[in-house]
N, C-alpha and C positions, 0 to 999 in steps of 0.2 A: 961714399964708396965704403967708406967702414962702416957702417952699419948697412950693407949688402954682406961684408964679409963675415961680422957677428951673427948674423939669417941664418949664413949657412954653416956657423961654426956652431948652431946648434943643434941641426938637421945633423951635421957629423955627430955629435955626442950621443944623438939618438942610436945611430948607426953601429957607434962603440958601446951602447949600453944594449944593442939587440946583438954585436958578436960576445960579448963578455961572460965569460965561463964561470967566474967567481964574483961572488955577493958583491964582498968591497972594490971591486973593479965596479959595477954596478952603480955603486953609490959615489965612487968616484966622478965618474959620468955623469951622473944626475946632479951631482954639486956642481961641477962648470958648466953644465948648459945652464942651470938657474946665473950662474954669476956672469955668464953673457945676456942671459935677459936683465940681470939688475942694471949691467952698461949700459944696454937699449933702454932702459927706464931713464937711467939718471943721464945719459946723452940727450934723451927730449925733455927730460926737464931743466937743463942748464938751456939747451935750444930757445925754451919755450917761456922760463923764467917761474914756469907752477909749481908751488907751492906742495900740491898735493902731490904731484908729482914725485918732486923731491919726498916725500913721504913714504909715499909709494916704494922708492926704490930701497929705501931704508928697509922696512917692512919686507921686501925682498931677500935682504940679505941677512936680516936676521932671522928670518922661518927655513928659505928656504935652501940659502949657503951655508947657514951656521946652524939652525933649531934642529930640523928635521936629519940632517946627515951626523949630527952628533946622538940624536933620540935615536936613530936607526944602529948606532955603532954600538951603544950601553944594551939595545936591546939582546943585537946578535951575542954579546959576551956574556950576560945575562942563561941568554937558554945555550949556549956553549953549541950552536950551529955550526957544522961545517962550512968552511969558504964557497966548496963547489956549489951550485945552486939547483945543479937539473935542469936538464934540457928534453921537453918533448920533441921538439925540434931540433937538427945538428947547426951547427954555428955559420957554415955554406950556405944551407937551406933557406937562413933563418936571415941572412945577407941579402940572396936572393929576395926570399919576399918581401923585405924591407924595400930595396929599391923597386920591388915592380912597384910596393904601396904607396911610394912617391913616384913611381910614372902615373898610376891612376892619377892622383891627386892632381900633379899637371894636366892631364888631360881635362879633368871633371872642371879646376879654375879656367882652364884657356879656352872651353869649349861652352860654360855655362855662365862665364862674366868674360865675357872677351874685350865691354868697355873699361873695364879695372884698368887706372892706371898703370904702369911695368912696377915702379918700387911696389906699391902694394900687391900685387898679383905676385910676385918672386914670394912676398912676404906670408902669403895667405897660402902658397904651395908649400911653402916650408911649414907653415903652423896645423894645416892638414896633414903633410905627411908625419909630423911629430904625432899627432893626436893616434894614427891609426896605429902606428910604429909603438905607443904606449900600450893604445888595444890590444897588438899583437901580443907584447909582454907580457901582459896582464890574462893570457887566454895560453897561453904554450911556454910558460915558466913552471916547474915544479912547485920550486919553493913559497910558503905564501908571502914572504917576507918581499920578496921579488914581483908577486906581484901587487903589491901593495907598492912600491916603486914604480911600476906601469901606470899606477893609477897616478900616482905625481908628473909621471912624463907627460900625460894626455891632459891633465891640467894646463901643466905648462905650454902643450900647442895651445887649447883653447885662448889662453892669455894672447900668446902673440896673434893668433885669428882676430881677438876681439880689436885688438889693438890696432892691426892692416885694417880692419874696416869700418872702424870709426876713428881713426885716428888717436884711440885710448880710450880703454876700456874707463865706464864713469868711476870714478875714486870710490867711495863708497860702496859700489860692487863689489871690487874687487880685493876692498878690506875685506869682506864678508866671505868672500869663497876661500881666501887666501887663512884667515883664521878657520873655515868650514872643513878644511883642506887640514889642517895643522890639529886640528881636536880628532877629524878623523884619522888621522897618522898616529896618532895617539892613543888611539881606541883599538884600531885594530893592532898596535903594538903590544899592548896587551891583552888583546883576544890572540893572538899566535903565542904570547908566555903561557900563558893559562893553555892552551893547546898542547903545548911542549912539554911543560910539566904533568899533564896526566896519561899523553900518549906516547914522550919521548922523542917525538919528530912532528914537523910542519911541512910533510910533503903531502900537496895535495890527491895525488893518488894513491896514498897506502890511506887516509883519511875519507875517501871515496869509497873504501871496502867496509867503512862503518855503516853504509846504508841500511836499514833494512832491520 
């Protein structure tokens, strides 16, 4: 039963990282959903007695509890960013489409795997609805910083997806995406400094008028 209730206590974080007005609320968000996936990691692997597992969750909590929301904090004080973040979307709207994105999701799981066991099927509508809830961020956030954050959120669905249906994503994969994930957090942290410092801002729409 607790790990139904860490599911969904990650689907909530999504939900507080699609209302969240300001960056480090943002990042706040994204640091406890990851450290409820590190619990789900290290609760199957105390479960399960592996090794790699145990690994794994280690690996978790150092990129993506501790590396990535401290690289993200030095960046923002770095280029001196406003907290607010911009919203093309208003915070109601943005509520709204979040939950219709995890009604799809139920639908699309209950209607296209209807044999999926229950714990996995709850688990594969939560890790869907994460994934698109990222997309969303990642498509109607201003700032780029923000959605460079989106893209971690949809990581992190994909993780639990893989995980609901195999039972755990193979080790060695998911070293690979998780370091893939962390060099790119890293890359694009300083592709938006280097941004900041020649144009003064990292909003993606006054950076749109450079077309051309």
């Amino acid at each position: 039963m607790h790990i139904e209730l860490m599911q969904y206590g990650v689907l909530l974080m999504a939900f507080a990282m699609v209302a969240a007005k300001r960056f480090s609320a943002l990042v706040t968000s994204f640091t406890i959903q990851s450290f409820l996936l590190f619990i789900l990691t290290l609760s199957e692997a105390i479960k399960t007695g592996s090794t790699q597992l145990y690994i794994l969750a280690v690996l978790i909590f150092a990129i993506k509890v501790i590396g990535i929301p401290v690289f993200l904090g030095r960046i923002t004080k770095k280029i001196k960013v406003p907290d607010e973040m911009g919203l093309y979307v208003n915070t109601t709207l943005s509520i709204i489409i979040a939950a219709l994105l995890s009604g799809i999701s139920y639908y699309f799981i209950r209607n296209f795997l209807p044999s999926m066991e229950k714990e996995a099927g709850i688990a594969l509508i939560i890790a869907l609805s994460v994934t698109l809830i990222g997309l969303f961020i990642m498509i109607f956030r201003i700032k780029a910083l923000a959605q460079v954050v989106g893209l971690l959120i949809m990581e992190n669905g994909i993780f639990l997806a893989g995980a609901s249906i195999t039972g755990g994503i193979p080790f060695f994969v998911e070293i690979a995406v998780s370091f893939d994930v962390f060099i790119a957090v890293m890359i694009l942290g300083v592709f938006v400094y280097r941004i900041n410092s020649l144009f003064t801002h990292i909003d993606v729409d006054k950076l749109n008028e450079l077309k051309g």
